[in-house]
N, C-alpha and C positions, 0 to 999 in steps of 0.2 A: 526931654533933656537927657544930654550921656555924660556922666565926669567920668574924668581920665583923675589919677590921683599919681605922682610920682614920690615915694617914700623914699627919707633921705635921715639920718642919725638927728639932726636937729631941727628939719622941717619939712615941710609936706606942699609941693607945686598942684594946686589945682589949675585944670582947664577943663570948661563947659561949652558942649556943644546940644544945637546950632549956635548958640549966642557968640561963639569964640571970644569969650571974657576966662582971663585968668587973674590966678590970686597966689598969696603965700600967707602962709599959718606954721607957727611954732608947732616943732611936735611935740609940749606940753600940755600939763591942763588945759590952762586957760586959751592955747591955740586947738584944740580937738574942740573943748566947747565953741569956741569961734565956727568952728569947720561944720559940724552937727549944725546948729542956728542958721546957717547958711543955706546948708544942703538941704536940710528940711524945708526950709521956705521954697527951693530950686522945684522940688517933688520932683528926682528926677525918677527916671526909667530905670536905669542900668548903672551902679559907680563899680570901676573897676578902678585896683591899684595890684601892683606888682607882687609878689613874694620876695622880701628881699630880707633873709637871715634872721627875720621874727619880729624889725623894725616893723613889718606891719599888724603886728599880732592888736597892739594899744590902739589901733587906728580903727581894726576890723568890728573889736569889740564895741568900743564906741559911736560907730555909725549902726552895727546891728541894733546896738541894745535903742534906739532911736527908732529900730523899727523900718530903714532906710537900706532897700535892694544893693546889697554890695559883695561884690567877690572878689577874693586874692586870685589872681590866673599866673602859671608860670612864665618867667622873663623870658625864656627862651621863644612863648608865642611870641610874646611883645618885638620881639628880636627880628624874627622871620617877618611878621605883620611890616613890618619898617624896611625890610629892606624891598617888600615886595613895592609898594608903595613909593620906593625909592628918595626914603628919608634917612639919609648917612648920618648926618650932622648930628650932635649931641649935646644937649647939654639938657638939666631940670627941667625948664618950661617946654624944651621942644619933646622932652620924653612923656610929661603930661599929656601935651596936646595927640600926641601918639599913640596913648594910652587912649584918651578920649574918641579917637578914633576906632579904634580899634572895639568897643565900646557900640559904636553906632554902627560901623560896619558887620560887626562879628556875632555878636549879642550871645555873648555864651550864657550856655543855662545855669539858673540860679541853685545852687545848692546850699540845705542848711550847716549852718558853721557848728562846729563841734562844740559842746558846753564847756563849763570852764572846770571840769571836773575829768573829761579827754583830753584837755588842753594838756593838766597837769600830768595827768597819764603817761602821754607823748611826750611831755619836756623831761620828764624822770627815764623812760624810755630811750629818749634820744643820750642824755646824758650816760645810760648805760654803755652804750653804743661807743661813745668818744673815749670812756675808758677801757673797754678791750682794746680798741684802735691802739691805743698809747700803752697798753699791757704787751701788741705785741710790737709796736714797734721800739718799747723800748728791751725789749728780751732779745731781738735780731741783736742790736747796738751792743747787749750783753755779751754775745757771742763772737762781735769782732773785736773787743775790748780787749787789749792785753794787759793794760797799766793796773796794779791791783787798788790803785786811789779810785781809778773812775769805775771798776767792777763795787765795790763798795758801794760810791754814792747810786750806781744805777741798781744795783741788789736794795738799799734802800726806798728809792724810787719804787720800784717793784714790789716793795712790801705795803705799801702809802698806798698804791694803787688797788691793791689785793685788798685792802680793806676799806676804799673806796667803794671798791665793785661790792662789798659785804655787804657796807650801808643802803650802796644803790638797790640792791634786792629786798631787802629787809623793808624798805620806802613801798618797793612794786607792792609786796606781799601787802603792804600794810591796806596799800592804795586797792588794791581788789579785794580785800574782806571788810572794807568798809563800806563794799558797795555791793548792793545785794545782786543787780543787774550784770555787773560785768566780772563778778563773781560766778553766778548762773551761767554767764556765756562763756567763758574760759574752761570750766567742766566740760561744757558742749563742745567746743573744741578741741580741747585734750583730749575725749573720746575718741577724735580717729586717729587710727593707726598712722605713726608717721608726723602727726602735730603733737611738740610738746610745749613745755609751759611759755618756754621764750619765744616760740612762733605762734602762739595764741596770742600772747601779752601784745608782742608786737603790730595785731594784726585789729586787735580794740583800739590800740594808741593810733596807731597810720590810717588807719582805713576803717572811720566809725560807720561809715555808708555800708559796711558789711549786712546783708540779710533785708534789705532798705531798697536796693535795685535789682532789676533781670540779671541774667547772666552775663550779657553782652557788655551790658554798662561796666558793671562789678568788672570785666575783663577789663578794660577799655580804663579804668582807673587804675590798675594794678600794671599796665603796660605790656598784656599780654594777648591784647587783641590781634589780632593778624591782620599787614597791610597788601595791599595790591603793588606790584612793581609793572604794570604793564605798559605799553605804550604800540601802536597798532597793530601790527602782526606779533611781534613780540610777547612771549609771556613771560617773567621776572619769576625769581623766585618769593615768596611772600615773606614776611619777615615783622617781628614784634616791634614796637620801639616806645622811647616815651614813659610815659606811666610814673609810676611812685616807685623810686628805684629801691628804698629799703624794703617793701612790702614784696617786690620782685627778689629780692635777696632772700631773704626769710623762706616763703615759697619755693624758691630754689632748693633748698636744703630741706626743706619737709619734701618736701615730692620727690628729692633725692634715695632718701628715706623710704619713703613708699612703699618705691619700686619695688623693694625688698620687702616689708615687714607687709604691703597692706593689699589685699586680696584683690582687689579693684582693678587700682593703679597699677597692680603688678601685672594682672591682666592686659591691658592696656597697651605697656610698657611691650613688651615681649611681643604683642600682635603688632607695633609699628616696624620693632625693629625686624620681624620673621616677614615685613613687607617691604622691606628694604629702608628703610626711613633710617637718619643719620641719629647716632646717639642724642644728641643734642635738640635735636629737633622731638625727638620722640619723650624727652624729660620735659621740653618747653610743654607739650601737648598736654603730658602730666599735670605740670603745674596747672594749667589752665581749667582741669579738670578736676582737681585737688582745689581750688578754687569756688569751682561751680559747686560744690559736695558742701564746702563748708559755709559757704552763702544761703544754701537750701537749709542746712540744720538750723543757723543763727534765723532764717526767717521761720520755721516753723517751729524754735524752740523742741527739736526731737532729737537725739541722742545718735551715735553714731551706731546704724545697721548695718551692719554686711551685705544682706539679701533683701 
């Protein structure tokens, strides 16, 4: 059995394949316990449901903690899966049954969900995130501002937010010394040259599979894997895509960093570009490298060496 799940603000489209039976359940309590009693009887193989803005955070927990094979997989597969399939048409039950398929066709690998202790990590994290966003775009807005009313309320704003971002840190801080584990690993981190506290933080919260898979894999989540562009005679240039785009953001700016401060990468750095390789391509390589280095320390718990 494959369920397709499509997550919706007030309720959840199931479809089960082969059987092609579908159903609907409140995304409430007493509709999740519905959905669990159900599924559990199904024993299926595989439940996939969408990522869709954190509507499926209540759904994921409650079919895990049940014990029941389930993954959030990004909408944009769902997307591409659909049209190759050449299913346009849209609505709840037909994006389930899509979901479902895709499910029995695709079978992506099972990965464990982050505790609810990274959960909160990430959602403190993420919230950091939305107010610099809004620090700077309300400081641009400051700066076109002529009228001294609205420079006031948005200097206001500015200051609400400034001590927003205070609280927001003061929560991380609190959230890593109360844990002994990702307290440990954050040290490990900051060790190397070039990762600091916010590209550590960020890299526990996005990417708890850190030190947990090979390199390739860890590449390949982080969206820094290299693809093939080829097609028969022709060779393409290769090119990253994909991935966890804040974890790629972060990254960026440590390995930017690096380049300069960390003996490694700075090596690295300098041998692509003295081989002709485009700035940009020789920082991505960085990164992916910058990458592999801190996947190695987090799995073997050992401190940042040089040599």
């Amino acid at each position: 059995m494959f369920v397709g799940i499509d997550v919706a603000k007030k309720h959840l489209d199931v479809h089960v394949l082969p059987a092609a039976t579908s159903f609907r359940v409140d995304r409430d309590g007493a509709g999740l316990d519905d959905l669990r009693d159900r599924l559990q009887g199904l024993s299926p193989a595989l439940i996939i449901l969408e990522a869709t803005g954190g509507y499926e955070k209540v759904v994921l927990a409650t079919l895990a903690g049940a014990g029941l094979p389930v993954l959030a997989v990004n909408p944009r597969q769902i997307r591409d899966f659909a049209r190759a399939c050449g299913r346009l048409a849209k609505t709840d039950q037909l994006d389930a049954a899509v979901i479902a398929r895709f499910a029995e066709r695709i079978r992506p690998e099972l990965r464990p969900l982050p505790d609810a202790a990274t959960q909160m990590l990430g959602e403190i994290a993420a919230r950091r995130r939305q107010i610099i966003d809004m620090i700077s775009a309300e400081s641009m807005r400051l700066k076109q501002a002529t009228a001294r009313k609205l420079q006031r309320g948005i200097n206001a704003h500015l200051a609400w937010l400034q001590q927003e971002l205070t609280d927001i840190d003061t929560d991380l801080d609190s959230a890593i010394r109360e844990s002994d584990v990702w307290s440990r690993n954050e040290a490990l981190l900051d060790s190397v040259p070039g990762v600091g506290k916010t590209t550590a933080r960020t890299l526990l919260a996005e990417l708890p599979e850190l030190g947990t898979l090979d390199r390739r894999h860890i590449s390949a989540l982080a969206g820094l894997a290299p693809f093939n562009h080829d097609s028969g005679t022709h060779r393409g240039k290769r090119s990253i895509r994909g991935g966890r785009t804040v974890v790629r953001s972060a990254l960026f700016m440590a390995a930017w960093v690096a380049t300069r401060r960390n003996p490694i990468l700075k090596s690295v750095y300098e041998r692509l570009i003295a081989a002709g390789k485009a700035h940009m391509v020789a920082l991505v390589a960085c990164m992916r490298k910058l990458l592999t280095i801190l996947n190695a320390i987090i799995r073997d718990q050992q401190p940042w060496q040089a040599a």
